[in-house]
C-alpha positions as CSV (number, residue, x, y, z in Angstrom):
1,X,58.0,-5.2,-37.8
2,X,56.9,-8.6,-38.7
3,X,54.3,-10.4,-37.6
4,X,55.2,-12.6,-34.7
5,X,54.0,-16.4,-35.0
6,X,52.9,-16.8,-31.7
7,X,49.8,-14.5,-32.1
8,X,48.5,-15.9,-35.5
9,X,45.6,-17.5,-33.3
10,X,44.9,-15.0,-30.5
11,X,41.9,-14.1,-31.4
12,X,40.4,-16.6,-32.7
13,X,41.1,-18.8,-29.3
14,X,39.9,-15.5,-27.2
15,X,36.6,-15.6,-29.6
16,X,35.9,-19.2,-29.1
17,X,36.4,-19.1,-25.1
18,X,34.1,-16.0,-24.7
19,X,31.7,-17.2,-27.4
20,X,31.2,-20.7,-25.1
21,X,31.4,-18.5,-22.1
22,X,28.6,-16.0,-23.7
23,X,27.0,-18.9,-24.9
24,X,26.0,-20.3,-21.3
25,X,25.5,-17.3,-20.1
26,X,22.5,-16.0,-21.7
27,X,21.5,-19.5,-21.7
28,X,21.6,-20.2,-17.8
29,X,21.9,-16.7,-17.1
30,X,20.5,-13.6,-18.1
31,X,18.2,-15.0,-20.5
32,X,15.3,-15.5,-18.6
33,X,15.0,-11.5,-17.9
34,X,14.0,-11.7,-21.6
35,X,11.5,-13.6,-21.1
36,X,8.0,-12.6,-21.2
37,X,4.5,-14.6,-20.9
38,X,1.8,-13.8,-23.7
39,X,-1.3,-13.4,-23.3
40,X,-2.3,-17.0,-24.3
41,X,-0.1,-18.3,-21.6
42,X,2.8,-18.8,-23.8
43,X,6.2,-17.8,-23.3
44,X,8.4,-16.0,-25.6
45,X,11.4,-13.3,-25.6
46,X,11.3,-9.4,-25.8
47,X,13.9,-8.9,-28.8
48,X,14.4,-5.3,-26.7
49,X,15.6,-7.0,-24.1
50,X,17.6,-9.6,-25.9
51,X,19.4,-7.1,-27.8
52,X,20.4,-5.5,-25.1
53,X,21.5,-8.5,-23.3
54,X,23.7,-9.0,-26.3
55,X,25.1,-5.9,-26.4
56,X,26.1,-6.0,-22.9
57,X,27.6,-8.5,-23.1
58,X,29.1,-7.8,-26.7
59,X,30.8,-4.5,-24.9
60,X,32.6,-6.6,-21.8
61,X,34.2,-8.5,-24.4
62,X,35.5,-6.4,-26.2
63,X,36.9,-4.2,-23.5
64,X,38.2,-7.2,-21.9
65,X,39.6,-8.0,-25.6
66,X,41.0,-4.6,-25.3
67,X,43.0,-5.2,-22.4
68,X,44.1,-8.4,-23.3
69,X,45.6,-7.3,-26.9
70,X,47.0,-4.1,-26.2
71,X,50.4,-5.4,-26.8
72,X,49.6,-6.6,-30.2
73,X,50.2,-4.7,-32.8
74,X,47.3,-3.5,-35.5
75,X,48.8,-5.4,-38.0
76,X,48.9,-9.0,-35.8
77,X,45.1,-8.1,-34.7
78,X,43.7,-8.1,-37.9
79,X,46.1,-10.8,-39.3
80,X,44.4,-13.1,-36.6
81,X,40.9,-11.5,-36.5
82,X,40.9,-12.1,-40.3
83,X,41.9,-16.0,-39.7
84,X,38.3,-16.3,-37.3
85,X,36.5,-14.2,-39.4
86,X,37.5,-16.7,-42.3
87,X,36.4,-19.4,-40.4
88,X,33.5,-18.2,-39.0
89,X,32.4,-17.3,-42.8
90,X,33.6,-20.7,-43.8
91,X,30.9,-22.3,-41.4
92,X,28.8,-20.3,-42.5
93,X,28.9,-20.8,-46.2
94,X,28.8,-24.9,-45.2
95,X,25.2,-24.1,-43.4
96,X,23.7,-22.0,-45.6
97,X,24.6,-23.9,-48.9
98,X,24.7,-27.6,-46.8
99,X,22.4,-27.2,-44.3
100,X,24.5,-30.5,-42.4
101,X,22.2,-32.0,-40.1
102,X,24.5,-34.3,-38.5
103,X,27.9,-36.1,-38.7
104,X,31.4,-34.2,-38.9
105,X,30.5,-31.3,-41.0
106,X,27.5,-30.2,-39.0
107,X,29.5,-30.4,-35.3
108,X,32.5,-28.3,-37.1
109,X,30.3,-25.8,-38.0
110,X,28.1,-25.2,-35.4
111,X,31.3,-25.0,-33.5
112,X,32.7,-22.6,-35.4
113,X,29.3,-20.4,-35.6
114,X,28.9,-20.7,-31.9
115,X,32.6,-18.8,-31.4
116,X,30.7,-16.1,-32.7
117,X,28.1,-15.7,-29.8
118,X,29.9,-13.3,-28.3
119,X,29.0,-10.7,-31.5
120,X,25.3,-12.2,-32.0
121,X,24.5,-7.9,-31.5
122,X,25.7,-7.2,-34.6
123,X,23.7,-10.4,-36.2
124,X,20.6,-9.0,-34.2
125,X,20.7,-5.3,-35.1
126,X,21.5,-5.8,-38.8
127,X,18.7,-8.6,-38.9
128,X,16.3,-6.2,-37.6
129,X,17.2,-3.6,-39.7
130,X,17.7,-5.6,-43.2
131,X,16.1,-8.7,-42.9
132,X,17.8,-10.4,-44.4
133,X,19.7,-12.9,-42.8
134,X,23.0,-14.2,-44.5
135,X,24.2,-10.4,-45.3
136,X,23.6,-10.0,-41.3
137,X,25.5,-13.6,-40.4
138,X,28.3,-12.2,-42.9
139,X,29.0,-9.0,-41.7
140,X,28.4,-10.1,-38.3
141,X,31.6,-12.6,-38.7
142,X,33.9,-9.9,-39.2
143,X,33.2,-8.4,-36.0
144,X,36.5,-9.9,-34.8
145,X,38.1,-6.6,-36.6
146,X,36.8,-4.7,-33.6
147,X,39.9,-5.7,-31.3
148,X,42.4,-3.9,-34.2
149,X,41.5,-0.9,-32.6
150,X,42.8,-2.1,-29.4
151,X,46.0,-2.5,-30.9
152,X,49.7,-0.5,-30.6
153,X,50.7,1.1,-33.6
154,X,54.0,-0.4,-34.9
């Protein structure tokens, strides 16, 4: 079965809508049961509570993603999870070589990295657990693969 046009940029779209939507919600929302006063009378997060925030919210998406592209075949998921994941790498090669500050270059990207909220678990967890940062932002961009297993078999 081929691979029907009209889904080329599914996923991508659904990942930039909940990655805004993710985006103001631990912003406005939930991210201030994160926070936590110091001793000193600063304030600062509990990365507990942030990852779990994040993987909350990483688990509605994806089950929402699920119901969403269930018509989809396997083959159109990761056809169009592999076009945001090449973006999202794309951005993310541009800030870590670049570093853009401002203009054009810097608004793309940061757009395009901020379509990726909605995965930032995957970027926490592996960050915690490696340290090391680009191999987490990396492998954290292909998290888009996830809604493939959502998918019908042809």
């Amino acid at each position: 079965m081929p691979i029907r046009k009209n889904t080329l940029f599914t996923v991508p779209l659904y990942c930039l809508v909940m990655g805004f939507l993710c985006f103001y919600l631990v912003i406005y929302g939930v991210a201030r049961f994160a926070a936590v006063t110091l001793p000193d009378g600063s304030v600062s997060s509990d990365d507990g509570k942030v990852l779990l925030i994040y993987g909350l919210l990483m688990v509605a998406v994806l089950l929402l993603g699920g119901l969403l592209f269930r018509r989809m075949t396997k083959k159109e998921l990761a056809v169009s999870a592999a076009i945001m994941a090449a973006l999202h790498v794309a951005a993310l090669l541009i800030l870590y070589l670049f570093s853009p500050s401002d203009g054009l270059a810097a608004s793309l990207t940061r757009f395009s990295v901020l379509a990726g909220e909605w995965s930032n678990f995957i970027y926490l967890l592996l960050y915690r657990l490696t340290g090391s940062a680009p191999l987490s932002s990396v492998i954290g961009a292909l998290s888009p693969f996830l809604f493939t297993l959502a998918g019908k078999s042809e």
